[in-house]
C-alpha positions as CSV (number, residue, x, y, z in Angstrom):
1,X,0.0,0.0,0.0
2,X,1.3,3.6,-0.5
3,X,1.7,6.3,1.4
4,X,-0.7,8.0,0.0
5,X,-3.5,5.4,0.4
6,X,-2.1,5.0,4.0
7,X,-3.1,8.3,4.8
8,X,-6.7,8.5,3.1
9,X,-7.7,5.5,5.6
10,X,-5.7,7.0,8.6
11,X,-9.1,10.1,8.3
12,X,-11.8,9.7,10.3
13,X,-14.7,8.9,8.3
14,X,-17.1,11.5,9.6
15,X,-14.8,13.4,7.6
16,X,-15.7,12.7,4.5
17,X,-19.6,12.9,5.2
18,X,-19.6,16.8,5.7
19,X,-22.3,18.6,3.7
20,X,-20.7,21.9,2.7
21,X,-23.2,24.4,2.9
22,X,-21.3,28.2,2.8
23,X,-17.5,30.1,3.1
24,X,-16.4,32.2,5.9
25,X,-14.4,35.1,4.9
26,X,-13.1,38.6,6.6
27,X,-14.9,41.7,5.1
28,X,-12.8,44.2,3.1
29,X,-12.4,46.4,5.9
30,X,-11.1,43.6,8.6
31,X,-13.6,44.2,11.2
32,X,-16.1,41.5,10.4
33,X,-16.6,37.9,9.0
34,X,-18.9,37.6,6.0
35,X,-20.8,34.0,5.8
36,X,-22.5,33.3,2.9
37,X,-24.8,30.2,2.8
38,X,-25.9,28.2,-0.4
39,X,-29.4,28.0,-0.1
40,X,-30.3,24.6,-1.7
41,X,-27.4,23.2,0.2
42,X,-28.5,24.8,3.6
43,X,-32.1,23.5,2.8
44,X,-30.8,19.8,3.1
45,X,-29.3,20.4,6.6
46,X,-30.5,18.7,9.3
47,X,-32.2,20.7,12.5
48,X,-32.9,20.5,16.0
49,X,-35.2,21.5,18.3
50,X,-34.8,23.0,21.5
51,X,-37.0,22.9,24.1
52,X,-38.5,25.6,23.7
53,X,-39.5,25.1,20.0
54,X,-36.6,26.9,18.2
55,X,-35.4,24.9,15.1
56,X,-32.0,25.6,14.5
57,X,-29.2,24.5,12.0
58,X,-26.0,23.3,13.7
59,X,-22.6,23.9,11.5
60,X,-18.9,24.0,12.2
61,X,-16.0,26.2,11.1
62,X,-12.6,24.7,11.9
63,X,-11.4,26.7,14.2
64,X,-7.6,26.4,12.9
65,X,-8.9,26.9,9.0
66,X,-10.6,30.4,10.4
67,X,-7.3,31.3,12.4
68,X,-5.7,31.7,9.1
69,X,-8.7,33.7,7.7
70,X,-8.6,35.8,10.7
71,X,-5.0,36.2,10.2
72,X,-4.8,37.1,6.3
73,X,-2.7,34.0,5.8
74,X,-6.3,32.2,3.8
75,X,-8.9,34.3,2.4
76,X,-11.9,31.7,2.8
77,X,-13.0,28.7,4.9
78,X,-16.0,26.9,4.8
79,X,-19.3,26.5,7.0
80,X,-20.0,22.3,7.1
81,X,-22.5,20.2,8.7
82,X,-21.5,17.3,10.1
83,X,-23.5,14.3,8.4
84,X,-23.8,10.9,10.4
């Protein structure tokens, strides 16, 4: 087996079962993040509910991925959910 095959099953395999539903970028003038969602892709998240009836969408930014945004060294992550 090579190296590189060694590596691709070494991942987790949530991994590879993230729906990717937006990018995360820092506005022009630095103060701000920008997030902009793909509709149809946001539409096939899953949701919760909370006990009080709120439905809400959960999604994760790698924090390390928006480090680099933050610190001009990326210009864009992305916004995932996590699939099952």
């Amino acid at each position: 087996m090579n190296k590189k095959t060694q590596q691709k099953e070494a991942e987790p395999q949530d991994m590879n079962n993230n729906l990717l539903v937006g990018y995360v970028r820092k506005s022009n003038a630095g103060g701000a993040l920008k997030v902009s969602i793909n509709t149809s892709a946001f539409g096939d998240c899953s949701t919760y509910v909370t006990s009080d009836g709120q439905a809400y969408v959960p999604l994760v930014i790698s924090l390390n991925a928006l480090g680099k945004v933050l610190s001009g060294e990326r210009a864009v992550t992305t916004l995932s959910q996590l699939q099952d």
